[in-house]
C-alpha positions in Angstrom: -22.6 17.3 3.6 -20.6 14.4 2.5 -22.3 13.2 -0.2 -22.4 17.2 -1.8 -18.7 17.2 -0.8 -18.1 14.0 -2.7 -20.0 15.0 -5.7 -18.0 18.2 -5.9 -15.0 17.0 -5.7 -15.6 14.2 -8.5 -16.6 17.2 -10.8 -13.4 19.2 -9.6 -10.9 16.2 -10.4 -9.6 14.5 -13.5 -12.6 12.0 -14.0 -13.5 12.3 -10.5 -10.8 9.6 -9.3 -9.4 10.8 -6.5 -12.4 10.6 -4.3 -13.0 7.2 -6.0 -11.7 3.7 -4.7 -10.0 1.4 -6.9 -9.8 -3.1 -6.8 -8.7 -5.7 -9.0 -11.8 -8.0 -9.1 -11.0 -11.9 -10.4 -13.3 -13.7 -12.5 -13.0 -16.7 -9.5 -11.2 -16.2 -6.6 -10.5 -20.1 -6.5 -8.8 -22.0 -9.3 -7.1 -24.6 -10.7 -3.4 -24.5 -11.9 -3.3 -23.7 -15.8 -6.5 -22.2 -15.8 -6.8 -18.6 -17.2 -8.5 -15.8 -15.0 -9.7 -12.5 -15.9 -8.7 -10.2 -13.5 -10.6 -6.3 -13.7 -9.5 -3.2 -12.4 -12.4 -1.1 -11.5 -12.6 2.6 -10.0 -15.7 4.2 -8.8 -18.0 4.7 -5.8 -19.9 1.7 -5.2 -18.1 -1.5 -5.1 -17.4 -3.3 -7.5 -18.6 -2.1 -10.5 -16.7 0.7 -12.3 -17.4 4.1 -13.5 -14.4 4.5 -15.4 -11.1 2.7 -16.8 -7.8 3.8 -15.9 -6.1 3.4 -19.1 -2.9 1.4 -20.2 -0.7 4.4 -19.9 -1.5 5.5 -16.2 -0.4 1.7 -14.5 3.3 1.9 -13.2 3.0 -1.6 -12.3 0.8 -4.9 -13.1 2.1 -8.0 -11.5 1.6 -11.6 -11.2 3.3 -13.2 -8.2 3.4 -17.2 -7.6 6.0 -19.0 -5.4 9.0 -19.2 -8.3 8.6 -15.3 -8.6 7.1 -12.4 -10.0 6.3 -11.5 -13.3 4.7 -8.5 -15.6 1.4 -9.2 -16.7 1.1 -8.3 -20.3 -1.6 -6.7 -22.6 -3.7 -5.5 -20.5 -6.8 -3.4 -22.3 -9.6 -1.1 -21.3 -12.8 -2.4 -21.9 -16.0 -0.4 -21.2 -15.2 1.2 -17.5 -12.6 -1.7 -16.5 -9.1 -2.1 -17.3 -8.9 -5.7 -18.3 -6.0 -8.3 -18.7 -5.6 -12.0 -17.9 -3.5 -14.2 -15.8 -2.6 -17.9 -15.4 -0.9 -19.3 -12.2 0.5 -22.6 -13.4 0.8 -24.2 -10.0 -1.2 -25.0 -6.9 -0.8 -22.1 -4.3 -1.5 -18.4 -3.4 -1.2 -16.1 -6.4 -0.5 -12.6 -5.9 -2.2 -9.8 -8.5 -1.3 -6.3 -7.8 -2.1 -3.1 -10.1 -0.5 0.6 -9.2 -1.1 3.6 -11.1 1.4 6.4 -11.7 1.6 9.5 -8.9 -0.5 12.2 -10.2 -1.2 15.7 -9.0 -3.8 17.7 -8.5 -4.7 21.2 -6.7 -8.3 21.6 -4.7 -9.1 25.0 -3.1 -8.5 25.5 0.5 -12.2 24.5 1.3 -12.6 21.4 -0.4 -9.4 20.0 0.3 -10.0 20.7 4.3 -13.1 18.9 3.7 -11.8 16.1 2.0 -9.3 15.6 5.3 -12.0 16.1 7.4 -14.5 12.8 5.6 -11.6 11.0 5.2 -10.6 11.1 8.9 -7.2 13.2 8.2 -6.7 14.5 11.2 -2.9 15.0 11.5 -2.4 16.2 7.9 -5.2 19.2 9.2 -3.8 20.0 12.1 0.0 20.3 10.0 -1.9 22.5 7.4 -3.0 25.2 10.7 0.3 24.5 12.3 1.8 25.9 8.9 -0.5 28.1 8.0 -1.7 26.8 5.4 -5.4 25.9 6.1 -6.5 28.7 4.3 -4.1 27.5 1.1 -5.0 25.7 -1.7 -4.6 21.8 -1.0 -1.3 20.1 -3.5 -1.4 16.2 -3.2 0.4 13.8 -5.6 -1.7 10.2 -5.1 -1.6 6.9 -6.5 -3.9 4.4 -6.9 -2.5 0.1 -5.1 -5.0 -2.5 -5.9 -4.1 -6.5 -4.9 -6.0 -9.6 -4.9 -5.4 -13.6 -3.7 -6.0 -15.9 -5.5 -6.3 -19.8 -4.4 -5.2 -21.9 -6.7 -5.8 -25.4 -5.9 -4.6 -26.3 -2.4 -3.1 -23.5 -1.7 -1.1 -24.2 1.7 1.8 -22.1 0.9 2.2 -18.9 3.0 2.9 -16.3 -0.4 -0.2 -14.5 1.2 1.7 -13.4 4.0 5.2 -11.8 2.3 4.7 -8.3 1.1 4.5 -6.8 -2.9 7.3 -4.1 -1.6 4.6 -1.2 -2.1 4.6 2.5 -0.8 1.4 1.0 1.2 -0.1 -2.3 1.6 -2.4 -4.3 3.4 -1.0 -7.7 4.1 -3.0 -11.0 5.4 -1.2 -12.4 8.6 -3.4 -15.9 7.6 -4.7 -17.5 4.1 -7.7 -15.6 2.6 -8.8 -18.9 0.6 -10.6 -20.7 3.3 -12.4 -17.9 4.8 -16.0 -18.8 5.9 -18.6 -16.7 7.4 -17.8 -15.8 11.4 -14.5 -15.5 10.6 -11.7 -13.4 11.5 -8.5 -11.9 9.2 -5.7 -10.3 10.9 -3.7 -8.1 8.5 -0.8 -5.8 9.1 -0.7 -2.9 7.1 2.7 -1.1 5.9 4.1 1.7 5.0 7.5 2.1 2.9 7.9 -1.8 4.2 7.2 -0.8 7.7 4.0 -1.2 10.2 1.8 1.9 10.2 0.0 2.7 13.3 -3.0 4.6 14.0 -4.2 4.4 10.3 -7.9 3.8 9.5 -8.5 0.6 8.0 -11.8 0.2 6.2 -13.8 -3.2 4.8 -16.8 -3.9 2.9 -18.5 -5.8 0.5 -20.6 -5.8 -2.7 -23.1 -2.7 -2.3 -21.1 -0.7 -0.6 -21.5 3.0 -1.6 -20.1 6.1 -1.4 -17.1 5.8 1.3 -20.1 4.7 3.8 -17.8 2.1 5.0 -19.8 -0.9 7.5 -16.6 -1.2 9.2 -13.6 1.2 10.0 -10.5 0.1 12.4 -7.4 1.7 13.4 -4.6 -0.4 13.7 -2.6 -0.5 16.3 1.1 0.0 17.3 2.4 -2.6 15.5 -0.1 -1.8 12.2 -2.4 -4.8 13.2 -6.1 -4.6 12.6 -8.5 -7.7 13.2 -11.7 -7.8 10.5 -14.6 -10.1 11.1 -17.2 -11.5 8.2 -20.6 -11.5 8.5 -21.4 -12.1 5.3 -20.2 -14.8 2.1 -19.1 -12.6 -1.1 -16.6 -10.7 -2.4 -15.0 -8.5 0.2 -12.3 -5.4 0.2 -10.3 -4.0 2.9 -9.0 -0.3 2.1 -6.5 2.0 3.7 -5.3 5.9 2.7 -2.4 7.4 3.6 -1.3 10.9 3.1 2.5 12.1 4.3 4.1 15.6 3.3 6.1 15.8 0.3 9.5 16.2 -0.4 11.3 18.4 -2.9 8.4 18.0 -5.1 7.6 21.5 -6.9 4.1 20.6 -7.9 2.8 18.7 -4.4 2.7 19.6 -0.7 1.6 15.8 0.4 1.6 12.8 -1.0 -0.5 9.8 -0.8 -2.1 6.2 -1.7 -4.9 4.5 -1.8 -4.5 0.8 -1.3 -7.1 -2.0 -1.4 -7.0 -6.0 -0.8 -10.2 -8.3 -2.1 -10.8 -11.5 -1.5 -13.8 -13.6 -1.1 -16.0 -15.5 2.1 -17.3 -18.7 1.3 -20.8 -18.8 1.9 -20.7 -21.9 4.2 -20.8 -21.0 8.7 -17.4 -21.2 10.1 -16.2 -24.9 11.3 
């Protein structure tokens, strides 16, 4: 049923986005100051490859953040299925790449948007849809896309991977991603308008992942805390959705996000 649901909904959409995750994947995760990285933002179903480009026109922010500050990062590009652009931390320390796409709407019939709550675990926005009567109503949502990334440059001992991008929602380390090994742990906090969100469902994976099939899903709890365990070296994503009702918006009942963090294991056992 989810995998037809899925495919139906991709052919219902704009390019099939919505039911489409979205990460901003760095040449190297690790680098030295002055060096250039390419950084790519892909969309699709199996990370993290990319089906299709968002294009220059629908990103409402790209951003480069090192410990003086934060700055635009400039002429970005589509190439192939990637949205493309380069950035160059000029110091040693955690650098901070985020990409957001502009809100967009979009109307589903009753029955597919019901479905799409129900695979993606939606629970309170259903039972608000029946409480208003509108579960048999066609389903309004204005999303957005939030993809960050960490880099390492150098020794990076400063604690910039721990101070938040001021996003609708975000998925913030509570300890350095750069010297992750395999068997270890990552507490994150995730936020919502700046503040913890409880009860959310916060989902991780890694390269092969496919199709929402997610190898593991925690809530957080009251204070927005989830802990995520590696058992594997490679690139790695934690992903989170959040949907809230709308207000004074004439062509959306709900709005939500999608936001992702990646990051990478080192391949060597835990010390």
């Amino acid at each position: 049923m989810k995998k037809w649901f899925l495919m139906l909904l991709a052919l219902l959409l704009p390019l099939g986005l919505l039911a489409h995750d979205t990460w901003l994947i760095p040449s190297a995760f690790r680098t030295a100051p002055g060096a250039p990285v390419r950084v790519r933002l892909a969309t699709s179903e199996a990370f993290p490859s990319s089906e299709v480009a968002a294009t220059p026109e629908r990103i409402a922010r790209f951003t480069l953040r090192t410990a003086p500050g934060t700055h635009p990062v400039e002429g970005y590009r589509v190439e192939g299925t990637f949205l493309v652009a380069e950035v160059t931390p000029d110091r040693a320390g955690h650098a901070i790449v985020v990409a957001e796409t502009k809100p967009r709407a979009f109307v589903l019939k009753p029955e597919i948007f019901n479905e799409y709550l129900q695979a993606e675990a939606l629970i309170t926005i259903l039972a608000a849809r029946a409480q208003n009567g509108q579960t048999d109503s066609p389903g309004r949502e204005r999303y957005r896309k939030i993809a960050k990334t960490i880099l390492c440059v150098g020794d990076a001992k400063d604690s910039l991977y721990a101070q938040p991008e001021a996003l609708w929602l975000e998925i913030v380390p509570e300890s350095s991603t750069c010297g992750l090994r395999v068997g270890d742990s990552l507490g994150v906090r995730v936020l919502f308008e700046g503040r913890p969100l409880p009860a959310s469902r916060l989902a991780a994976g890694y390269k092969g992942v496919t199709g929402h099939h997610y190898p593991i899903v925690i809530p957080t709890d009251a204070e927005g805390r989830a802990t995520v365990k590696f058992d594997r070296p490679g690139v790695w994503f934690l992903r989170i959705l959040h949907m809230v009702p709308a207000s004074g918006d004439a062509e959306a009942d709900w709005h939500s996000a999608f936001s992702t963090l990646t990051f990478e294991v080192d391949p060597r056992e835990q010390r």
